[in-house]
C-alpha positions as CSV (number, residue, x, y, z in Angstrom):
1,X,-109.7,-127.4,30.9
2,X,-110.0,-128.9,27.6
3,X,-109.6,-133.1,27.7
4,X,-106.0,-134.2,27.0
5,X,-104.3,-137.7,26.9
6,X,-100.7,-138.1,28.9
7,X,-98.9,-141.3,26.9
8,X,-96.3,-143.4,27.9
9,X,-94.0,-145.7,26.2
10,X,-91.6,-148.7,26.6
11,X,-90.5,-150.5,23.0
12,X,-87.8,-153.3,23.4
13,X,-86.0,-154.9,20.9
14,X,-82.9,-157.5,21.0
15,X,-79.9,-154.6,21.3
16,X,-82.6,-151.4,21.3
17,X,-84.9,-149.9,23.8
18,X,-86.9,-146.6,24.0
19,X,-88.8,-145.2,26.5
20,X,-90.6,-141.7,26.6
21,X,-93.8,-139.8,27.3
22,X,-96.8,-137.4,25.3
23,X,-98.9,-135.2,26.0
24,X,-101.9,-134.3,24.0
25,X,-104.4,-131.5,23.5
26,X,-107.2,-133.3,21.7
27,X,-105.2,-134.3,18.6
28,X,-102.5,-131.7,18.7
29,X,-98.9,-132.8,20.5
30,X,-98.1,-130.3,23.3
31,X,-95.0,-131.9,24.2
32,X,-93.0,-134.9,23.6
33,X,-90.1,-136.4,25.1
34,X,-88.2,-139.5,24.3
35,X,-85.1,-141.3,24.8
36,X,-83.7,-144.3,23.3
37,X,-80.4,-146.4,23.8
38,X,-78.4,-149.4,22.1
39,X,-77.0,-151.3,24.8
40,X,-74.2,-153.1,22.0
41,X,-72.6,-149.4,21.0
42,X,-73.8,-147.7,24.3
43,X,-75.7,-145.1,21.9
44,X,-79.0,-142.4,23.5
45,X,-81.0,-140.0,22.1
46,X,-82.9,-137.5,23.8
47,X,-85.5,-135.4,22.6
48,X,-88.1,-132.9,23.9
49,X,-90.4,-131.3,21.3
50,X,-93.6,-129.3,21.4
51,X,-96.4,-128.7,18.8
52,X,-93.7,-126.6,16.6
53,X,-90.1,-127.5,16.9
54,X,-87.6,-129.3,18.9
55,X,-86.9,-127.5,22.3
56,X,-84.0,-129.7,23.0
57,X,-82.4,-132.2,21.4
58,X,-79.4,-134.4,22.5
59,X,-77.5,-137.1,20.3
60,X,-74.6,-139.2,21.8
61,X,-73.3,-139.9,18.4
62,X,-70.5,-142.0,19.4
63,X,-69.3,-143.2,22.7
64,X,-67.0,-146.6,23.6
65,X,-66.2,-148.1,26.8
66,X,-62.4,-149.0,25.8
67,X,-61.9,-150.6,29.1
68,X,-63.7,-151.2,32.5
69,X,-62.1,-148.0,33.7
70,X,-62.2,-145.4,31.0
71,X,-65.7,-144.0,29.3
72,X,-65.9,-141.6,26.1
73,X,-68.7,-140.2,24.7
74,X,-68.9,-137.6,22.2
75,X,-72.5,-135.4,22.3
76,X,-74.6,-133.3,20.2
77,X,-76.8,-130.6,21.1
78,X,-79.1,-129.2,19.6
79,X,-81.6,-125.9,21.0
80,X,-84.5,-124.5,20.1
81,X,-82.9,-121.2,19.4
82,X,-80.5,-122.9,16.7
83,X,-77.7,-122.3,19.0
84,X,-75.7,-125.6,18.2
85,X,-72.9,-127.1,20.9
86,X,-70.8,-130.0,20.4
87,X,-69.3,-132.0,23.4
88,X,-67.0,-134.6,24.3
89,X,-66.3,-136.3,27.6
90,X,-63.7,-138.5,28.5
91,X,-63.9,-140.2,31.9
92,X,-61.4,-142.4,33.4
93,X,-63.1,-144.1,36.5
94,X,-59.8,-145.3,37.8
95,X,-58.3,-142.3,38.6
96,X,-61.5,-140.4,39.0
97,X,-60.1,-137.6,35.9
98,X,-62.9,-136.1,33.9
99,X,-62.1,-134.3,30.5
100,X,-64.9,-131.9,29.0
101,X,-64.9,-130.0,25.5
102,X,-67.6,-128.2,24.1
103,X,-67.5,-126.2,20.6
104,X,-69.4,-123.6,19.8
105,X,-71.3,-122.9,22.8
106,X,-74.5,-121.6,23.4
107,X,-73.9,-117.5,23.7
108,X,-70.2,-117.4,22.3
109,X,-68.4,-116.3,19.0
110,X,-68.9,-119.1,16.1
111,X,-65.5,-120.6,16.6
112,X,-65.4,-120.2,20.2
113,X,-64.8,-122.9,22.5
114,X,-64.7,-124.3,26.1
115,X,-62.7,-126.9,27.2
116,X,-62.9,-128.2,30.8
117,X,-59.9,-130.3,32.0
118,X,-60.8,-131.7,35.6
119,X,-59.8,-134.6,38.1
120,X,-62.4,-135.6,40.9
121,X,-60.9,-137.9,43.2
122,X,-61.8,-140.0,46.0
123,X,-59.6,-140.9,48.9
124,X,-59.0,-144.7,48.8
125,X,-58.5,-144.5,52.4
126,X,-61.6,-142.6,53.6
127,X,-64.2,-142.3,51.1
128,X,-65.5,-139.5,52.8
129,X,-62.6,-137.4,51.8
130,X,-63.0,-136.0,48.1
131,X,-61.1,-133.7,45.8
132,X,-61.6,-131.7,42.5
133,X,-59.3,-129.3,40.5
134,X,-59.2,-128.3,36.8
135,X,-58.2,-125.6,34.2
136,X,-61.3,-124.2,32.0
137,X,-60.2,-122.9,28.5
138,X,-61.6,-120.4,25.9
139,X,-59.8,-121.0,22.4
140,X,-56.8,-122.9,23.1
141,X,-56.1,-120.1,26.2
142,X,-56.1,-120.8,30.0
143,X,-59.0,-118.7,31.9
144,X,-59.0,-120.1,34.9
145,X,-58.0,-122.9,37.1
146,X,-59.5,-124.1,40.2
147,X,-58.9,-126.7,42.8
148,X,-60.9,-127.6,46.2
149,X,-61.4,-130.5,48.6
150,X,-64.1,-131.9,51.0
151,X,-64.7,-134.2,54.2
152,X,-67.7,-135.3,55.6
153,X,-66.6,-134.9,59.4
154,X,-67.2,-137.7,62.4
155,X,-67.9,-137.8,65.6
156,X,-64.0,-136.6,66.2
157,X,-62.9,-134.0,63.9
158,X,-65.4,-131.3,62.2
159,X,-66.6,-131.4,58.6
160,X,-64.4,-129.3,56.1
161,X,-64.0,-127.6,52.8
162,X,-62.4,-125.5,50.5
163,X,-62.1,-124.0,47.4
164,X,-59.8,-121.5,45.5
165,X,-60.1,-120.1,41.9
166,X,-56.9,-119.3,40.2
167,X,-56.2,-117.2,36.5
168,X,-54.1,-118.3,34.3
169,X,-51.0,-119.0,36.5
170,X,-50.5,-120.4,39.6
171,X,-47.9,-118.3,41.1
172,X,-49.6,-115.6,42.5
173,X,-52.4,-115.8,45.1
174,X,-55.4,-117.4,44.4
175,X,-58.4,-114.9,43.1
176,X,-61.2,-116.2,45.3
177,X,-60.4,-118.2,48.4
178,X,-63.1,-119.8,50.7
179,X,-62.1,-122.4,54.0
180,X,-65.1,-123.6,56.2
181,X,-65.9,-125.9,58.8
182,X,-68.7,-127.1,60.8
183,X,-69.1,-129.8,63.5
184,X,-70.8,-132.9,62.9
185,X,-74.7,-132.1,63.5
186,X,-76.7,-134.7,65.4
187,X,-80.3,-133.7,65.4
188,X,-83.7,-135.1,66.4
189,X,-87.0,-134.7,64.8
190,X,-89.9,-134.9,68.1
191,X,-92.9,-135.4,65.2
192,X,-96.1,-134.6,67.8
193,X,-94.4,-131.2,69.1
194,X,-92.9,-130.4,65.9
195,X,-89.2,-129.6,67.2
196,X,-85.9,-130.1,65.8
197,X,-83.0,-130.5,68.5
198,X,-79.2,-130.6,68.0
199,X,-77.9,-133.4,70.4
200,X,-74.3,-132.0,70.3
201,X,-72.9,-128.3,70.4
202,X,-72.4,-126.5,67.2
203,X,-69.2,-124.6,66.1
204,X,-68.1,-123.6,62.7
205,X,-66.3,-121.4,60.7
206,X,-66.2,-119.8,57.2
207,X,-63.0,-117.6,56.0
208,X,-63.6,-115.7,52.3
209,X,-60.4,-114.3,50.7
210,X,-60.9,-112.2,47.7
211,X,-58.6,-110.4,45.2
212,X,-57.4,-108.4,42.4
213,X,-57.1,-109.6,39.0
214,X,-53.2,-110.1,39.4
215,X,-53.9,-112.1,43.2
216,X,-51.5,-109.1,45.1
217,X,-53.8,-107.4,46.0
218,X,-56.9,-108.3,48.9
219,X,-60.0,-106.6,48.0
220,X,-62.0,-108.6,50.9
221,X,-61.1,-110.7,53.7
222,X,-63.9,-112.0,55.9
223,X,-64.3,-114.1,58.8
224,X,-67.5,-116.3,60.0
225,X,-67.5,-118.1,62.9
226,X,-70.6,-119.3,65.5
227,X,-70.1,-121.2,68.8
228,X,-72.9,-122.7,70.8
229,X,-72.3,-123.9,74.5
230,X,-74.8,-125.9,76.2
231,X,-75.2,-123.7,79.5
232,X,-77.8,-125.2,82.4
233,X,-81.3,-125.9,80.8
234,X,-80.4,-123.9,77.3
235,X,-77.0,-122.5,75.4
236,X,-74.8,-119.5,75.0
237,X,-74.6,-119.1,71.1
238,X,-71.9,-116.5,69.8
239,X,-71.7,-115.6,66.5
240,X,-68.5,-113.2,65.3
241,X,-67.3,-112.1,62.2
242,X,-64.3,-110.0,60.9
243,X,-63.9,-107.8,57.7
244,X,-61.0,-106.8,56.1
245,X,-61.2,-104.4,53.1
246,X,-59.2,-101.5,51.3
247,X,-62.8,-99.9,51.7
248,X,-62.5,-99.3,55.5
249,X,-59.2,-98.4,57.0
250,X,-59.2,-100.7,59.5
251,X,-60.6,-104.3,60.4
252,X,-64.4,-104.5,61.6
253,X,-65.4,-107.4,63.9
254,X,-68.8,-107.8,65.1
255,X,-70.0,-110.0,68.3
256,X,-73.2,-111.4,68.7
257,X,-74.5,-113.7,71.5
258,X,-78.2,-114.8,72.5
259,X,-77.9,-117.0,75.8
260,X,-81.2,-119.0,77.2
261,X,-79.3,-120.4,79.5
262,X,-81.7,-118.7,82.5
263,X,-85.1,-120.7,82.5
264,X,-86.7,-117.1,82.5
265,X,-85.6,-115.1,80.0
266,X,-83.0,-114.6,76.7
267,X,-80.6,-111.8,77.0
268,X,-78.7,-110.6,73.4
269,X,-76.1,-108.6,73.1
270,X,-74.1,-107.2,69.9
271,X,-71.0,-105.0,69.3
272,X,-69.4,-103.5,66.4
273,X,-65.8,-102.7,67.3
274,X,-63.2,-101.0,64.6
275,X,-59.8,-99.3,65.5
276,X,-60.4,-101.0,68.9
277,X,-63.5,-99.0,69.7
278,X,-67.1,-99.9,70.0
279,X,-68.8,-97.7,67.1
280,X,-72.1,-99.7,67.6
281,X,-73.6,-101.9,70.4
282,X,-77.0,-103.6,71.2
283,X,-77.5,-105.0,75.0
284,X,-81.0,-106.6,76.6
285,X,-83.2,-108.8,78.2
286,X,-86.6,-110.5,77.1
287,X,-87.9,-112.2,79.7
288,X,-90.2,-115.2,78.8
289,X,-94.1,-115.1,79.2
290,X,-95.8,-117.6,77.6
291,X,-95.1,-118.8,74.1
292,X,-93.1,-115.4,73.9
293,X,-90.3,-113.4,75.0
294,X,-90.4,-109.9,75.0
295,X,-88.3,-107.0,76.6
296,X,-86.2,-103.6,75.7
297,X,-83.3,-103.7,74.0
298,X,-80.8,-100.4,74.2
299,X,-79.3,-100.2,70.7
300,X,-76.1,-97.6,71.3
301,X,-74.0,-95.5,68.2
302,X,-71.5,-93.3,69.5
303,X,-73.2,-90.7,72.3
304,X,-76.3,-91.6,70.7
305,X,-79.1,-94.1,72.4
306,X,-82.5,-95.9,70.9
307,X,-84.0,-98.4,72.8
308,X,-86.5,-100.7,70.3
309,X,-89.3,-102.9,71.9
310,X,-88.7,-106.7,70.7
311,X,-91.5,-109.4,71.5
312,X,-91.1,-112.0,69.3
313,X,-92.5,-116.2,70.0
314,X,-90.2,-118.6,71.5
315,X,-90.7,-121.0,68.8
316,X,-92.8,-122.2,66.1
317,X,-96.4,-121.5,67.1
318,X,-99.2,-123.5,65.4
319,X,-100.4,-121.6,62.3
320,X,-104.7,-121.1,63.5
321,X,-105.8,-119.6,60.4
322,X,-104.5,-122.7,58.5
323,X,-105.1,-126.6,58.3
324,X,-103.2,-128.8,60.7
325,X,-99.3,-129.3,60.0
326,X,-97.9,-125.4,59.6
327,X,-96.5,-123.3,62.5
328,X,-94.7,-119.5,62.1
329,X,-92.2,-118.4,64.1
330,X,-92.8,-114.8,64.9
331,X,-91.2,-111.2,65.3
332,X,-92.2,-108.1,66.4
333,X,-90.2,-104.8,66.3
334,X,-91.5,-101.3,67.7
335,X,-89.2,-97.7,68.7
336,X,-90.2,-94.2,68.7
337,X,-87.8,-91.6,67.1
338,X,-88.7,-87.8,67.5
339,X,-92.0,-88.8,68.8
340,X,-93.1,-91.0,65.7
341,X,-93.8,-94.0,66.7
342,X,-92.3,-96.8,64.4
343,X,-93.4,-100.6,64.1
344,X,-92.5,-103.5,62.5
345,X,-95.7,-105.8,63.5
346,X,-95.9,-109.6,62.8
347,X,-93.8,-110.4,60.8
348,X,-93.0,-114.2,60.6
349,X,-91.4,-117.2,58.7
350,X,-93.4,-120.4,58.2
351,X,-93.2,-124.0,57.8
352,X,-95.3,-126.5,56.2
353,X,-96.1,-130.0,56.8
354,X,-93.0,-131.6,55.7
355,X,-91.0,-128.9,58.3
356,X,-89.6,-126.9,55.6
357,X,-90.0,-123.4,54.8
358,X,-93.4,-122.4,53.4
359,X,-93.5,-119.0,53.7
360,X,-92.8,-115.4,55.1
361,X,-94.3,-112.7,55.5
């Protein structure tokens, strides 16, 4: 395209420094962005412009370090579309408590504001251990209040979390209610072959409790869980999961398992169960040839029967059509339903050079 000139910057003075980049078009600014601090008042200004008008602009128009253990700063911002904000944070490091207000805020009413009242702590004993909770307000009223906590996991116990979201009171259940865990994952990377292996069984869980405005009332309760067992020369994976809703009468739980523990096949199976019945199930083998497996699986609904065709790879297959370094894994689906035939031909999801996914399709 047309020449341009990329710019950048570094002035230092005795208490003042700035730093910041351009870019031009021939003579005319596309873009500028700079930011500049006083290291005796702790004072930074940020600014991204284009050709026409400021797209963003930050002040921190006062801020003060009162001891080694307590930071304020109060901020300006500034938008393109004239939307103005002001903010304040007050962060005490000791204690880990972090105080946010902003006024007039971006898509509110013009004396609206938001004031964030938080404490993030870390556990002086394990600093893997972490907490947060806080109470967001809209003009001078409580909305909501939240509180959750974290671990990292070890070799001994599994890695946790949760979080719940309150209204304005804390006496009733919380409105949204999440709980997981997962074990510690110990994985490694073989780089000629491409393959990712988990060193130690996985097992987790996720539990998702959600209510009514008033917190009496469950709208949804769901259970996650997946257990892998390492079985001969491959695993028995199980995946479950339980629903709970006003919307169905009674609980749903759903059972999934895909065991390779057989050098010569994988055989799946699924069921659906409500009221203590099967409603849906899905049973089969696919044995192994090649860098596939492929086999019938009898999908059942009642008195009713399909059996669907699944060949799908065993891993991630080198990509041919592309350069060195991507590799699909791949899925094929095929059943015939009042003598149409129905197919679901190659699809697949891919990886790039750097493992991660690249595409699908």
């Amino acid at each position: 395209g047309d020449a341009g000139t990329i710019s950048v910057f570094l002035k230092d003075g005795s208490s003042k420094g700035e730093i910041g980049f351009s870019m031009l078009n021939g003579t005319k600014k596309v873009i500028e962005a700079s930011a500049w601090g006083s290291l005796d008042s702790i004072n930074m200004s940020v600014q991204v412009s284009n050709a026409t008008s400021n797209i963003i602009k930050t002040d921190i128009l006062d801020s003060k370090a009162s001891s080694s253990d307590d930071f304020d700063v109060l901020a300006y911002v500034e938008l393109e579309t004239k939307r103005q904000a002001t903010v304040e944070f007050d962060w005490v490091l000791a204690t880990g408590k972090l105080s946010v207000k902003a006024d007039k805020m971006p898509g509110t009413k013009d004396n609206a504001s938001v004031e964030h009242t938080g404490t993030y702590l870390l556990s002086a004993a394990d600093p893997s251990v972490r907490s947060a909770e806080g109470t967001v307000k809209a003009n001078d009223q409580v909305v909501t209040k939240f509180k959750g906590s974290a671990s990292n996991g070890n070799e001994a116990s599994p890695a946790t979390g949760q979080l719940e979201v309150w209204d304005d009171n804390l006496v009733a259940a919380p409105l949204f209610k999440v709980v997981g865990q997962m074990t510690t994952l110990e994985q490694s990377f073989i780089a000629p072959k491409r393959i990712i292996l988990l060193n130690s069984p996985v097992a987790g869980s996720v539990t998702l409790d959600v209510r009514n405005g008033t917190g009496s009332d469950r709208l949804v309760d769901l259970k996650l869980g997946v257990k892998e067992e390492k079985l001969g020369n491959g695993s028995k994976v199980t995946g479950s999961g339980e629903l709970v809703s006003p919307l169905s009468e009674t609980p749903l739980m759903l059972t999934m398992v895909f065991d390779t523990s057989t050098p010569t096949k994988m055989a799946l199976s699924a069921d659906l169960v409500t009221d203590g019945e099967s409603v849906m199930s899905l049973k089969g083998d696919c044995p192994y040839s090649g860098s596939y497996m492929e086999g019938d699986v009898a999908l059942k609904m009642g008195n009713e029967s399909q059996v669907i065709h699944l060949k799908a790879s065993k891993g991630f297959l080198p990509q041919k059509m592309k350069e060195s370094g991507y590799d699909a894994l791949w899925l094929n689906l095929g059943t015939t339903i009042d003598k149409a035939r129905i197919d679901l031909s190659d699809l697949y999801f891919e990886r790039g050079p750097d493992v991660a996914w690249s595409g699908v399709g």
